[in-house]
N, C-alpha and C positions, 0 to 999 in steps of 0.2 A: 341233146343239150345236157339232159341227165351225166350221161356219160364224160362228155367233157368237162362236168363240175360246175356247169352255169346257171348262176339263179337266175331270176326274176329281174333284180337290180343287176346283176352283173350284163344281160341282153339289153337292158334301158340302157347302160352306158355304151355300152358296144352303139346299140342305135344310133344313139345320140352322137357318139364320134363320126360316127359314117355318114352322119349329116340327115339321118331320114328324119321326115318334118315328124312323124308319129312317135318318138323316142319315147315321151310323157303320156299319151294315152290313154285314159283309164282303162282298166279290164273289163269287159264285156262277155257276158254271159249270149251263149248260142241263140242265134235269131228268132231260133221254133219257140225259147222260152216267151217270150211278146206275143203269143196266141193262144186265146182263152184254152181250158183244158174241155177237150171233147169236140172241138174247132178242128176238122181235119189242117193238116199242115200240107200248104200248095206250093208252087213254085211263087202265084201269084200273091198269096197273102205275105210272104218271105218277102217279096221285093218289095211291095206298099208299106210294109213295116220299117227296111233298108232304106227308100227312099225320104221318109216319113224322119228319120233318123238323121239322114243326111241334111235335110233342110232346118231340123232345129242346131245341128253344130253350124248349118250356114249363116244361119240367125245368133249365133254367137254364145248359142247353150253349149255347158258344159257338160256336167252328170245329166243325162237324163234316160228313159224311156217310153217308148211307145209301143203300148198294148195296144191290140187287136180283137175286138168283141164285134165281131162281124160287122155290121153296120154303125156300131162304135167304136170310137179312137179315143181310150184314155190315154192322157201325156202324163207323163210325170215327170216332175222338175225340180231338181236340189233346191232345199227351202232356198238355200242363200242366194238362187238364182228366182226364187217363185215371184218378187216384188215387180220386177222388172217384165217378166208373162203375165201376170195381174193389169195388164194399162188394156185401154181399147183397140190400142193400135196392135198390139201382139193379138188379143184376141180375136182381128180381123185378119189378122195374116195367120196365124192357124187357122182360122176356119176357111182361108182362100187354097191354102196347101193340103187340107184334109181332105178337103167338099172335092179336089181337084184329084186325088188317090183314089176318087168312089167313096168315102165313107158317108154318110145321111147324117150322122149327128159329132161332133166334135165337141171332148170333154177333156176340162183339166183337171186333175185329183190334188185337190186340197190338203194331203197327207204330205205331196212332195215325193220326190223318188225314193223309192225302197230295194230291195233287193227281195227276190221272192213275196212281191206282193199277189200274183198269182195264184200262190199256194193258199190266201187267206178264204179260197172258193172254194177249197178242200174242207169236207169231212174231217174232220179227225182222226175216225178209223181208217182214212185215205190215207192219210199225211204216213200214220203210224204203221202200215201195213207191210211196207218196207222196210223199217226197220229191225 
């Protein structure tokens, strides 16, 4: 794509011409990042996260993620969408789709989605060690 000269937006449009329904998409960072760090990375924890994902866009979220702390499931969900996962009735339907992946306890983060929230379990000298 480099080669050909095509950004980012110039593929959105392309998509979008060609009619495939994911044109808009937001970007998404790799699967493994939604599993706690020191959490081996499985085929199985990958899909329960995938799944897990798949059922809040079924549910009509838009930004979001789902971390993986083994027996917990934090969500995270764009403030602008948090009012509407805040009712009893979403909180029952998360907990019917989590409970139903295997996870024991089903949490939603208050913070709203972030991008490398992850990394807030890091060390410092973790974070910085690479660089």
């Amino acid at each position: 794509m480099l080669e050909a000269g095509l950004t980012k937006q110039g593929i959105r449009e392309l998509a979008r011409d060609a009619g495939l329904r994911i044109w808009d998409k937001p970007a998404s960072a790799c699967l493994s990042s939604r599993i706690e760090y020191g959490r081996p990375v499985t085929r199985e924890a990958l899909s329960v996260v995938e799944q897990g994902e798949d059922a809040l866009r079924t549910l009509g979220f838009n930004q979001f993620r789902v971390r993986h702390h083994g027996e917990i499931v934090r969500i995270e969900i764009a403030r602008e969408e948090l009012l509407r996962a805040l009712t009893p009735e979403m909180a029952a339907e998360f907990t019917r789709v989590f409970k139903a992946l295997g996870f024991k306890f089903v949490t939603l983060d208050m913070e709203g989605f972030r991008s490398g929230s992850m990394n807030a379990l890091l060390p410092v000298a973790e974070i910085t060690r690479s660089a």
